[in-house]
C-alpha positions in Angstrom: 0.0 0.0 0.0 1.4 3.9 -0.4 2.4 4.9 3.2 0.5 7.9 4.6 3.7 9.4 6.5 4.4 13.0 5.0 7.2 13.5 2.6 8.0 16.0 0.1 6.3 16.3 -3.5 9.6 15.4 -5.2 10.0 12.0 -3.6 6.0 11.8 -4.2 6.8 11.9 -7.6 9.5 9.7 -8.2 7.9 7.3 -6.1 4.9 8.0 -8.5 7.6 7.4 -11.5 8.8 4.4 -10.4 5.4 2.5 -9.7 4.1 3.6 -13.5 7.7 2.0 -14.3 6.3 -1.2 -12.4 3.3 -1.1 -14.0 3.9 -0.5 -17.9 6.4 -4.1 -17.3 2.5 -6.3 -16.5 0.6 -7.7 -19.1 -2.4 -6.5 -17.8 -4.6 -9.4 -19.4 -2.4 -11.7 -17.1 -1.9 -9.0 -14.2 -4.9 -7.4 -13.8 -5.3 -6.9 -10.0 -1.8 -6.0 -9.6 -2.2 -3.8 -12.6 -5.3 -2.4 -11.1 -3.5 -2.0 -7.5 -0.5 0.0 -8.8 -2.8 2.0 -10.7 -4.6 2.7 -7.6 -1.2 3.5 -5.8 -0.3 5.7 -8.4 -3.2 8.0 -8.3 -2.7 7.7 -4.0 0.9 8.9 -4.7 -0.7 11.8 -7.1 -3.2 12.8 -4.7 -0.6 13.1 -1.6 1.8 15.1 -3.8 -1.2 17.5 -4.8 -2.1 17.8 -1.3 1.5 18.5 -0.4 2.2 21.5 -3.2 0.4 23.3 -1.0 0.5 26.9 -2.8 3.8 26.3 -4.3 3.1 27.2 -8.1 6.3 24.9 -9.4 5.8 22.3 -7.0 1.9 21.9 -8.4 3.0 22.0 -12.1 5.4 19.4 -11.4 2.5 17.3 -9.8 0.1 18.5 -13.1 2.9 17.4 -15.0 3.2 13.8 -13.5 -0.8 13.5 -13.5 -1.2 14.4 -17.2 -1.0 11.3 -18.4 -2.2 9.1 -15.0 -5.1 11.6 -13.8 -6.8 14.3 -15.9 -8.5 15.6 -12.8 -5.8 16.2 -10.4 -3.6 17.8 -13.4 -6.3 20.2 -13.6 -6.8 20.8 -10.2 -3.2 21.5 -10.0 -2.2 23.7 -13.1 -5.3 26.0 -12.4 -3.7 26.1 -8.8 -0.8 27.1 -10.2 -1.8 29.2 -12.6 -3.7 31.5 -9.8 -0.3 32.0 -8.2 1.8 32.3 -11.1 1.1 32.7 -14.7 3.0 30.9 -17.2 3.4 29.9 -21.0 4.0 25.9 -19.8 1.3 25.6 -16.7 -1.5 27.4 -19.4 0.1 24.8 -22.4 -0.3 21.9 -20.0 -3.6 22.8 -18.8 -5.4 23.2 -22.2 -4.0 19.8 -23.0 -5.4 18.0 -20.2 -8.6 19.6 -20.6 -8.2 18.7 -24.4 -7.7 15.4 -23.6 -10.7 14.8 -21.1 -13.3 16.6 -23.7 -12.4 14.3 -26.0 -13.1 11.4 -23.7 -16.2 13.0 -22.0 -19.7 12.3 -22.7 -21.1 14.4 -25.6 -23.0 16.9 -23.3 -19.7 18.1 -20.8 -17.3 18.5 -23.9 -18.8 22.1 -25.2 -17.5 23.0 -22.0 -14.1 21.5 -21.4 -13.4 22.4 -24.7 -13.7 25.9 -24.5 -11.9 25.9 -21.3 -9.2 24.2 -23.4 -9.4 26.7 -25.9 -9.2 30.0 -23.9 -5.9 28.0 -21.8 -4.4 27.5 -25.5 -5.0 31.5 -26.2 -3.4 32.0 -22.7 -0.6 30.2 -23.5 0.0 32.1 -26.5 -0.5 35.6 -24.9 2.3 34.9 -22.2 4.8 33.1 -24.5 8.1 34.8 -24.6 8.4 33.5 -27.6 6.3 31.7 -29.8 6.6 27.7 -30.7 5.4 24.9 -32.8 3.8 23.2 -29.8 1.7 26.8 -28.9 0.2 26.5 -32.6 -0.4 23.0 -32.6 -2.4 23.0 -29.5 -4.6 25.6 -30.2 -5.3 24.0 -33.3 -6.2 20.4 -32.8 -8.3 22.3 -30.0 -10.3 24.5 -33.0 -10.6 21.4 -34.7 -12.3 19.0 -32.5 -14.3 22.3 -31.9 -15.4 22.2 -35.9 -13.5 25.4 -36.4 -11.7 24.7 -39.5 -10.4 28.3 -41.1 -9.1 29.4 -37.9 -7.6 25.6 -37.1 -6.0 25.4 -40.5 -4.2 28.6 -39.9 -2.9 27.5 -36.9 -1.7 24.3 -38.2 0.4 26.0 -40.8 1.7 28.5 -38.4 2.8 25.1 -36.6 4.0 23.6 -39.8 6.3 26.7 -40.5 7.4 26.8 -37.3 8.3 23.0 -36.7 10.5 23.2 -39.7 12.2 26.0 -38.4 12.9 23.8 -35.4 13.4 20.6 -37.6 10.9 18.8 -35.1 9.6 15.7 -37.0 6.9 14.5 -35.3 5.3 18.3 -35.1 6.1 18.4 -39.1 4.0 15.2 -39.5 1.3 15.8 -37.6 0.7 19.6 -38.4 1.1 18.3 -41.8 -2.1 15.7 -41.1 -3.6 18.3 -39.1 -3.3 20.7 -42.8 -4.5 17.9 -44.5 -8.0 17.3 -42.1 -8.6 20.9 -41.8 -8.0 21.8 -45.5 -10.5 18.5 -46.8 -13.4 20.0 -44.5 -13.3 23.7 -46.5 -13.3 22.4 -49.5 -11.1 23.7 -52.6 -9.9 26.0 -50.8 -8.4 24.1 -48.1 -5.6 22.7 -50.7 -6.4 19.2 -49.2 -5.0 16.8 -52.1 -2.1 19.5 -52.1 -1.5 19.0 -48.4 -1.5 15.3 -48.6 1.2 15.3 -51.3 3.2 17.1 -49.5 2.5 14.6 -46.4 3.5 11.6 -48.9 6.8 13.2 -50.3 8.6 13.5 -46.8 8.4 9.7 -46.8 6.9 9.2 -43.2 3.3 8.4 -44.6 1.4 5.6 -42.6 -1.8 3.0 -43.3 -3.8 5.5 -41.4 -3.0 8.4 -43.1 -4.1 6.9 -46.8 -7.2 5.3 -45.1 -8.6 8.7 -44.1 -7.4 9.9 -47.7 -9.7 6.8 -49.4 -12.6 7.9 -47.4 -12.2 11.2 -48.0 -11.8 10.2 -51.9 -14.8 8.0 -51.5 -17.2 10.6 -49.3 -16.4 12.7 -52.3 -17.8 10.6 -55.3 
């Protein structure tokens, strides 16, 4: 079980590190109620550590930053918590992915919501940036575009796009690229879809997926 005794977030956290270590090693079809137990003691771990930030704005965004992927609650809870105390470009980037994240997972009628709570934390990020980045871009667009708005989403992705070649980031090249590609196919000639998914094919790093969507777009389109 996770000890109650009061320690300080960091060792929270790489306790919290090391049982998500533990667990990712299970074969949870084999090892589900261990699987299940470190899972339990994970989120335990998270909410001592939340508990134990106190008002410390780094302390909780290292705690948001350790639930984003475990607990989309308590990485809320936490960057707003920081946020309060002390604004920044990386707690309001972290924040609008989590909420992000949990709207696309939410039931139909609490994702209007969430969403646009992700969306003004995306703006928010933007606004306090020193200096602006792929990542920014990217986030406010995939936000836009589970949101259904497509001009202002495809801008965004090419802002991305421009800026992720700059910074010779691959992954953020391919999927702004994909992002270009959704966006542009939902407005139409405009949106240079085929042109978009050329360019996708020519840097080599297409995948099954990415023709799929292009044969139903091909196919919606007959």
């Amino acid at each position: 079980g996770v000890s109650s005794e009061k320690v300080d977030v960091n060792a929270l956290l790489d306790r919290t590190s090391a049982l998500v270590l533990r667990r990712s090693a299970l074969d949870y079809s084999t090892d589900k109620e261990q699987w299940s137990r470190l899972n339990e003691n994970v989120r335990d771990l998270l909410r001592q550590a939340l508990e134990q930030a106190g008002s410390d704005p780094s302390a909780l965004i290292r705690v948001a930053h350790t639930a984003a992927d475990e607990d989309w609650d308590i990485a809320i809870t936490a960057a707003e918590a920081s946020l309060k105390r002390a604004s920044s470009s990386d707690g309001w980037l972290l924040l609008a992915r989590t909420l992000n994240i949990k709207a696309v997972f939410s039931k139909d009628d609490e994702k209007p919501e969430l969403f646009d709570r992700a969306e003004k934390a995306a703006r928010s990020a933007l606004r306090v940036a020193k200096q602006t980045s792929a990542d920014l871009h990217y986030t406010l667009a995939d936000i836009l575009e589970n949101r259904s708005v497509w001009q202002e989403a495809h801008s965004e992705f090419r802002l991305a796009f421009d800026l992720s070649r700059t910074a010779k980031n691959d992954e953020l090249i391919m999927n702004s690229l994909r992002g270009l590609f959704r966006t542009g196919y939902q407005l139409g000639p405009n949106g240079e879809s085929d042109r978009w998914f050329d360019v996708l094919v020519k840097t080599g790093k297409s995948t099954a997926w990415d023709w799929r969507v292009r044969a139903v777009n091909l196919s919606a389109d007959k």
